[in-house]
C-alpha distance (Angstrom), angle and dihedral (degrees) to the residues before:
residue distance angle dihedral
X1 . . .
X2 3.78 . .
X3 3.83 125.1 .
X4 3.94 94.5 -157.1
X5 3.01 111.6 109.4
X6 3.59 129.6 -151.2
X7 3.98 97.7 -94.9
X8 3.95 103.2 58.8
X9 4.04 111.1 -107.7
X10 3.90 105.1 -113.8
X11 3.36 109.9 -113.3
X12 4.27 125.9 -157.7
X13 3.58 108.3 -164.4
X14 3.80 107.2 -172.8
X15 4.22 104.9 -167.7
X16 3.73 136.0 144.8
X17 3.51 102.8 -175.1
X18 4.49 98.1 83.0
X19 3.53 100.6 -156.6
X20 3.59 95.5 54.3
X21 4.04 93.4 33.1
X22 3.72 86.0 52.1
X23 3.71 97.4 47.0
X24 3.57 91.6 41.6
X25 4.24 83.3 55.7
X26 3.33 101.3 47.0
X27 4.03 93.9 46.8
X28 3.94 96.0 48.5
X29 3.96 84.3 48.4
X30 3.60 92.4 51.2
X31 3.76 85.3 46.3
X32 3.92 91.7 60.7
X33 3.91 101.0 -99.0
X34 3.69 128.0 120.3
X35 3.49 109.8 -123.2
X36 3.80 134.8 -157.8
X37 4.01 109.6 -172.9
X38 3.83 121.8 -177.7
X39 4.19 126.4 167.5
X40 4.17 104.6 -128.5
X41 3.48 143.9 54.8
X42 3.33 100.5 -115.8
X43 3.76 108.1 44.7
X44 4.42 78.0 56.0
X45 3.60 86.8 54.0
X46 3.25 92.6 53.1
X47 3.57 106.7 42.7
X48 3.88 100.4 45.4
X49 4.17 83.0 49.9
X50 3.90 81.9 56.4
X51 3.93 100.1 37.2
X52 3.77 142.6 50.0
X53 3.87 103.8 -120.5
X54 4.13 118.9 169.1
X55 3.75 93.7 -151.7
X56 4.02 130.4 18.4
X57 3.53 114.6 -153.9
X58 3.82 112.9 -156.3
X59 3.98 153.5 -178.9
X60 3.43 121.3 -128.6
X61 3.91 87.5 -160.9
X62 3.86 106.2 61.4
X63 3.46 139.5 156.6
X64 3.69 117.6 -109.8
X65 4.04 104.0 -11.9
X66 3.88 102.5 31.4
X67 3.91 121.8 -139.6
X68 3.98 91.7 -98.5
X69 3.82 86.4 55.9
X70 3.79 95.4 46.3
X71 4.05 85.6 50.8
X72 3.73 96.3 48.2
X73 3.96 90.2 54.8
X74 3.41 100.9 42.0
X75 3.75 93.1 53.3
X76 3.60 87.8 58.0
X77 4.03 89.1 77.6
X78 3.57 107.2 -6.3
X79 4.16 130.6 73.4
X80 4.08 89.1 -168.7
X81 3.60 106.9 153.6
X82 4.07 102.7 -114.3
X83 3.77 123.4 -163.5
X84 3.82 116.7 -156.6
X85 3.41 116.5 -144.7
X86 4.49 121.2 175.6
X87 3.94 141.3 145.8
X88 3.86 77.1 -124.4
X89 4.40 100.9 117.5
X90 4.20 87.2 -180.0
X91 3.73 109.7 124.7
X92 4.27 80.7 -150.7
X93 3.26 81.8 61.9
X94 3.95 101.4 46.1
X95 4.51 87.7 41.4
X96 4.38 86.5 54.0
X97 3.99 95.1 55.2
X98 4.01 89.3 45.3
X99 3.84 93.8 44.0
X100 4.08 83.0 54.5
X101 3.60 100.0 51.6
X102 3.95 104.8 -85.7
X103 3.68 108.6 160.2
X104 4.24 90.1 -157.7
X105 3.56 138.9 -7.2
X106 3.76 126.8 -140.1
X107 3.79 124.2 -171.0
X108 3.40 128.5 -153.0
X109 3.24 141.4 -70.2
X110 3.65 92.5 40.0
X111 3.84 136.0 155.9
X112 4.03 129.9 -102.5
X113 4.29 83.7 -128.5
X114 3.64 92.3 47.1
X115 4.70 92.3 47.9
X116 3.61 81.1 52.2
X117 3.38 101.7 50.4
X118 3.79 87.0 48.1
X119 3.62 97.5 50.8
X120 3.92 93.5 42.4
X121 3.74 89.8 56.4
X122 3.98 93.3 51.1
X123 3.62 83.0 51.7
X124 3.64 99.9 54.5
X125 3.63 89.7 44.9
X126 4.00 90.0 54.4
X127 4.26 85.2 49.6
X128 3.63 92.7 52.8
X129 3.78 100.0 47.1
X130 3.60 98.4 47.7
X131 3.75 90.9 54.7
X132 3.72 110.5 110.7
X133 3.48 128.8 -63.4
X134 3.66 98.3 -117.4
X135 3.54 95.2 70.1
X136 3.78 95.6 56.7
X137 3.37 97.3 52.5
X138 4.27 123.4 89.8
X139 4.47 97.7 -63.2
X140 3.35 137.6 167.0
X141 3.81 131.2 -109.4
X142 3.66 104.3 -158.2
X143 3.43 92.7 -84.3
X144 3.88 101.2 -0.3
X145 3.58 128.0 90.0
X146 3.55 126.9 -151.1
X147 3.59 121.0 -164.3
X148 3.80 118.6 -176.5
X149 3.26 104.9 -158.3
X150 3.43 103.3 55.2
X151 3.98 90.0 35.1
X152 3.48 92.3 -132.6
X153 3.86 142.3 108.3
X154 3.55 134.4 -148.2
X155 3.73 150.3 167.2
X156 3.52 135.4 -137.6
X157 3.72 82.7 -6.6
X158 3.82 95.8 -56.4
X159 3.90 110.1 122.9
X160 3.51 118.9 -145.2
X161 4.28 92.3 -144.2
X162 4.06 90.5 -129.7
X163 3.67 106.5 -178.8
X164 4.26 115.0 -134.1
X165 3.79 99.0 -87.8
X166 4.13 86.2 35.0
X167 4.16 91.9 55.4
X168 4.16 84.4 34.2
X169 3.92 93.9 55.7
X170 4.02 91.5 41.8
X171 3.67 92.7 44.6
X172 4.17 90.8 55.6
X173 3.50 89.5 39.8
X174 3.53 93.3 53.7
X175 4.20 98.3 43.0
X176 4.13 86.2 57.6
X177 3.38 83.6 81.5
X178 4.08 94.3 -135.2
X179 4.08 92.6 -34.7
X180 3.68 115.4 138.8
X181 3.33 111.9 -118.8
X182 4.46 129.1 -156.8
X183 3.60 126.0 -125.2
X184 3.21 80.2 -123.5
X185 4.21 98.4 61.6
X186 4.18 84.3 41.3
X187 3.97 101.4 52.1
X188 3.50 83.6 50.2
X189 3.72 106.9 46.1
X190 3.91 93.0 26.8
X191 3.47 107.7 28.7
X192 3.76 108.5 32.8
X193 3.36 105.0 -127.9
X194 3.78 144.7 76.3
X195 4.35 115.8 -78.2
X196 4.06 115.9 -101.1
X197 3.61 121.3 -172.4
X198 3.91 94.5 -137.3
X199 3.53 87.5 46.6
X200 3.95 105.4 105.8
X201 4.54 101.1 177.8
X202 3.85 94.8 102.4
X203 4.18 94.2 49.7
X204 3.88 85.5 44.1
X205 3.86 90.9 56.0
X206 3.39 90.1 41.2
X207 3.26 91.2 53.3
X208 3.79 93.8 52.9
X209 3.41 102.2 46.2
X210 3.82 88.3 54.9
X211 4.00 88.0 60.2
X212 4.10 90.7 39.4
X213 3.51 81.8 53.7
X214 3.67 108.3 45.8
X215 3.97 92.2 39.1
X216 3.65 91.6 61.4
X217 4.23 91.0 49.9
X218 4.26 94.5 -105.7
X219 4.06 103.9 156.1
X220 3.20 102.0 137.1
X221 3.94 99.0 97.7
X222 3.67 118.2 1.9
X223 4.38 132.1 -144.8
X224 3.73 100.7 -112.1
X225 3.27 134.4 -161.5
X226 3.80 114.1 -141.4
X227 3.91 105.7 -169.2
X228 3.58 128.2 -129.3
X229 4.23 84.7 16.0
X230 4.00 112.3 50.7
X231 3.84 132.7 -111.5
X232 3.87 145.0 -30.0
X233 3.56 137.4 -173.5
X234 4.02 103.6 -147.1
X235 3.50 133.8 133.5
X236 3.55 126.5 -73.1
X237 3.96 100.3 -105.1
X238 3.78 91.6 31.5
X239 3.77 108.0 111.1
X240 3.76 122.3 -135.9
C-alpha cells in the first residue's frame, strides 16, 4: 500500500537550520514529494498564504516570526495540515501547537522513516475525510448498522456498546473499503496522537471491539490483524 498518489503532495518545509532543512529536502524529494523549503517564519507565512501545499512542515524555533506565530496566522484562513517539528521536549510546548491547530508534533532528533510516516498518515487522514458525504453519514454494513450519533452499531437491534474511539476506529476501518491500514495511519486519525511501539491503546481497542462484536453475533466481516502492516476489517474468507 502506498498513499502517494500519482501527482506529488506539495510539501512546505519551513526550517532555518540548512543542514537539516536541506536533508530534510532532498529525502522528501527522493521520497516522491514536491518540496518547497525556505529558512523563516515569515517568508512560510507568506508562501503557504500564496500557495496550495498538502502538508506544511515547520519549526517551532524560528527566526523572526516563530513556528507558533506562523500557525496562529495561518489558521486564520487556511486549514493546511501543519506538522510541528522542535528540539523543544516541554509538554507546554507540545499542548500550545495542538491548541493552534497542529495536526502532529515531532521532536527532534527524529528519523527521515519516522517524518514520512508522519506526513503519510496526515495524508491519508486528509483522503479519507474529503471522501463524500454519503459515506459518513448513519450506513449499513450488510448486516451492520452504524449510527453516528449515538457512536454505536448494532444488528437486529442488538448494540454492540462501542465506546467513541471503539465506533471511531471501526468506522475508519470499515470506509477503507478492505485496505490495510498501520498503527501508524490509526493513532493518528483515531487516536490523536503520534504511534509508539510500547504504546498498547489501539491493540486494546482492537481487542474490544472484537468481543463487542462477536457477543452481539457480527461474523460477517471480521477486524484483522495483518502482521508486520496494521489492521483490516474484511470478510472472513476474503484474503489480504
Amino acid at each position: 500500500m502506498n498513499p502517494i498518489p500519482a501527482v506529488p503532495p506539495r510539501i512546505l518545509a519551513i526550517e532555518d537550520d540548512p543542514v537539516l532543512g536541506a536533508y530534510v529536502h532532498e529525502h522528501l524529494a527522493r521520497s516522491g514529494f514536491e518540496v518547497t523549503w525556505c529558512q523563516n517564519g515569515q517568508d512560510g507565512l507568506d508562501i503557504a498564504c500564496r500557495q496550495a501545499f498538502d502538508v506544511v512542515l515547520m519549526d517551532i524555533l524560528l527566526p523572526g516570526l516563530d513556528g507558533l506565530a506562523v500557525l496562529t496566522r495561518l489558521r486564520r484562513s487556511h486549514s493546511t495540515p501543519v506538522l510541528l517539528m522542535s528540539a523543544l521536549g516541554a509538554e507546554a510546548d507540545r499542548i500550545s501547537g495542538f491548541r493552534l491547530g497542529a495536526d502532529d508534533y515531532l521532536p527532534k532528533p527524529f528519523s527521515m522513516a519516522e517524518l514520512r510516516v508522519r506526513i503519510e498518515a496526515i495524508l491519508r487522514r486528509v483522503a479519507l475525510d474529503r471522501r463524500p458525504a454519503e459515506v459518513m453519514t448513519p450506513h449499513q454494513m450488510q448486516d451492520l448498522d452504524f449510527d453516528e450519533q449515538r457512536s454505536d452499531v448494532q444488528v437486529q437491534g442488538q448494540w454492540a456498546g462501542l465506546t467513541r474511539s471503539e465506533y471511531r476506529l471501526l468506522d475508519v476501518l470499515h470506509r477503507s473499503d478492505s485496505e490495510v491500514l498501520s498503527k501508524a495511519f490509526l493513532y493518528q486519525h483515531v487516536l490523536q496522537r503520534g504511534y509508539a511501539p510500547h504504546d498498547r491503546s489501539l491493540d486494546m481497542h482492537v481487542s474490544q471491539i472484537r468481543r463487542k462484536l462477536k457477543a452481539i453475533g457480527y461474523t460477517a466481516r471480521e477486524l484483522r490483524t495483518v502482521w508486520g502492516k496494521g489492521y483490516v476489517l474484511s470478510a472472513v474468507d476474503e484474503v489480504v
